[in-house]
C-alpha positions, 0 to 999 in steps of 0.5 A: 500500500502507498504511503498516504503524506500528510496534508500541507496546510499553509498560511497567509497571517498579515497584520492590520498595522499598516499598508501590505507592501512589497516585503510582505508580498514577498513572503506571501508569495513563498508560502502561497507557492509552497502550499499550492506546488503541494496541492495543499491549503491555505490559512487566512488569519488576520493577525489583529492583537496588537491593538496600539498599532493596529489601523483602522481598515488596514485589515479590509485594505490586506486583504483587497490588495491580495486578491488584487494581486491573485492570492487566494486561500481556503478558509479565513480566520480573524485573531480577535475573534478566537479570545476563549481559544487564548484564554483556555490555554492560558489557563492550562498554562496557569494550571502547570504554574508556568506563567506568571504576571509581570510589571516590568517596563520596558526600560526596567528590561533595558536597564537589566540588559548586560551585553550578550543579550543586547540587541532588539531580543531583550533577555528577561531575568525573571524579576517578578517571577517569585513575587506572586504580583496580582495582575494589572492592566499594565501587566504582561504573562511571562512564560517560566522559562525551565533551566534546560531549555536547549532547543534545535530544530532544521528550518525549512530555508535557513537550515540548522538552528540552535537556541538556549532559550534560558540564556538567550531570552529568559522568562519571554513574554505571552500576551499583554492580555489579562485572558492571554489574547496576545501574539505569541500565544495567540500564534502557537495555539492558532497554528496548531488548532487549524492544522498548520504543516508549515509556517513561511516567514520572514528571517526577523522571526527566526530567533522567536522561534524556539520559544514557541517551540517551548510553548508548543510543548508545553501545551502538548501541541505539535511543531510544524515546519518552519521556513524562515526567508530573508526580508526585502531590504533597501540598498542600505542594506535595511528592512525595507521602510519608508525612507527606501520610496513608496512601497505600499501596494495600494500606491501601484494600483493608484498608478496603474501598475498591473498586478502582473508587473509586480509579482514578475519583479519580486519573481526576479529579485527573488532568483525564480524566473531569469528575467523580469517580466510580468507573470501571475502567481498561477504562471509561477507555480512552474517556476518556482523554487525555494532552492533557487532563492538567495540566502542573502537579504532581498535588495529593492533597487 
């Protein structure tokens, strides 16, 4: 009897934080290309947890912008909408002791930084670990982070990746949320939930990574693929940002720009077709191949 593989279910997780633009289209294009060469699904979720930063309409605007593009998905799902979901694993959570509130600032986690864990991943000391803190609005949850927390794992692109998420990040954060309704709780209860096989993001999220892998075992959750991709960047040799031109999506439908001569460029840039021309994300499904991508940062010229 032939061996029956299990289903790839990909997907699509923007954020309504702002105007979709071309780094985001570029992931999105590994991970529909990925899912649909394997015959798979693909997940719509609207990651809209971050609240602050999220703008009014930005989620519609996503997803007008995607379709204008060609994308398609199988089932669509909105985070803010799934809060007893995060809330029932935080209470699990809560039940194996393995979190706890927090009421550190920002600046008090700065000021306890010592130089091997500079940087944008703050390590955290576990300062208000034993305090037993009643939670506050200005709370966080905290994962307790065990002594042995080595963890390994072979990324999809990046290859081989090791992390004591112990020494590197200590006690992480879950969710700013007093029922858990935050994004790295949010994501690993989500991916596990509606059948994930592999998650395709950018290369910024690589050193997360781990910590959800320690999450994930907690809750008794299966580890799905990972596939981390390089970020567009501007020809300083940074993420992609306003400085580096007008990048947003709705910017080139305003101009006339075809849809086609987009991702024909983005095919181009990212090593998959030899020469740039206009092309569908149906006509890529030929071409494409995660192999051909360089491992090096995608410059926009």
């Amino acid at each position: 009897m032939a061996e029956v593989l299990p289903e790839y279910v990909g997907r699509l997780a923007p954020s309504p934080t702002g105007a979709l633009h071309l780094g985001n289209v570029r992931t999105f294009m590994v991970a529909w290309l990925r899912a649909r060469q394997a015959g798979g699904r693909i997940i719509m979720r609207m990651e809209d947890l971050d609240h602050p930063k999220d703008k009014p309409g930005a989620d519609r605007a996503a997803i007008e912008d995607l379709k204008w593009l060609g994308f398609d998905w199988d089932e669509e799902y909105v985070q803010s909408r799934r809060k007893d979901r995060y809330r029932a694993a935080l209470e699990k959570l809560q039940a194996q002791d393995l979190v706890y509130p927090c009421v550190c600032t920002r600046k008090d986690v700065l000021a306890a930084q010592s130089a091997p864990h500079a940087g944008e991943q703050l390590f955290y000391p576990g300062t208000c670990r034993e305090k037993r803190l009643e939670w506050t609005d200005k709370a966080c949850w905290r994962f307790k982070t065990p002594p042995a927390s080595r963890v390994e794992f072979e990324d999809a692109f990046a290859g081989r990746y090791v992390q004591d998420v112990a020494e590197k990040l200590g006690d992480f954060p879950l969710a700013r949320d007093r029922f858990g309704a935050g994004y790295t709780l949010a994501v690993v209860v989500d991916d596990a939930e509606m059948g994930v096989s592999e998650v395709v993001r950018g290369d910024d999220l690589l050193p997360a990574t781990p910590a959800h892998i320690l999450l994930q075992r907690a809750l008794g959750l299966p580890t799905p693929v990972y596939c981390h991709v390089p970020l567009l960047v501007g020809p300083d040799g940074k993420r992609l940002a306003k400085r580096h031109g007008d990048s947003r999506i709705c910017r080139y439908r305003e101009e006339g720009v075809k849809p086609e001569a987009i991702l024909g460029r983005l095919a181009y840039w990212s090593g998959w077709i030899k020469e740039e021309r206009p092309v569908s994300l149906k006509g890529l499904l030929d071409a494409f191949d995660l192999a051909k991508t360089p491992h090096t940062p995608c410059i926009v010229s």
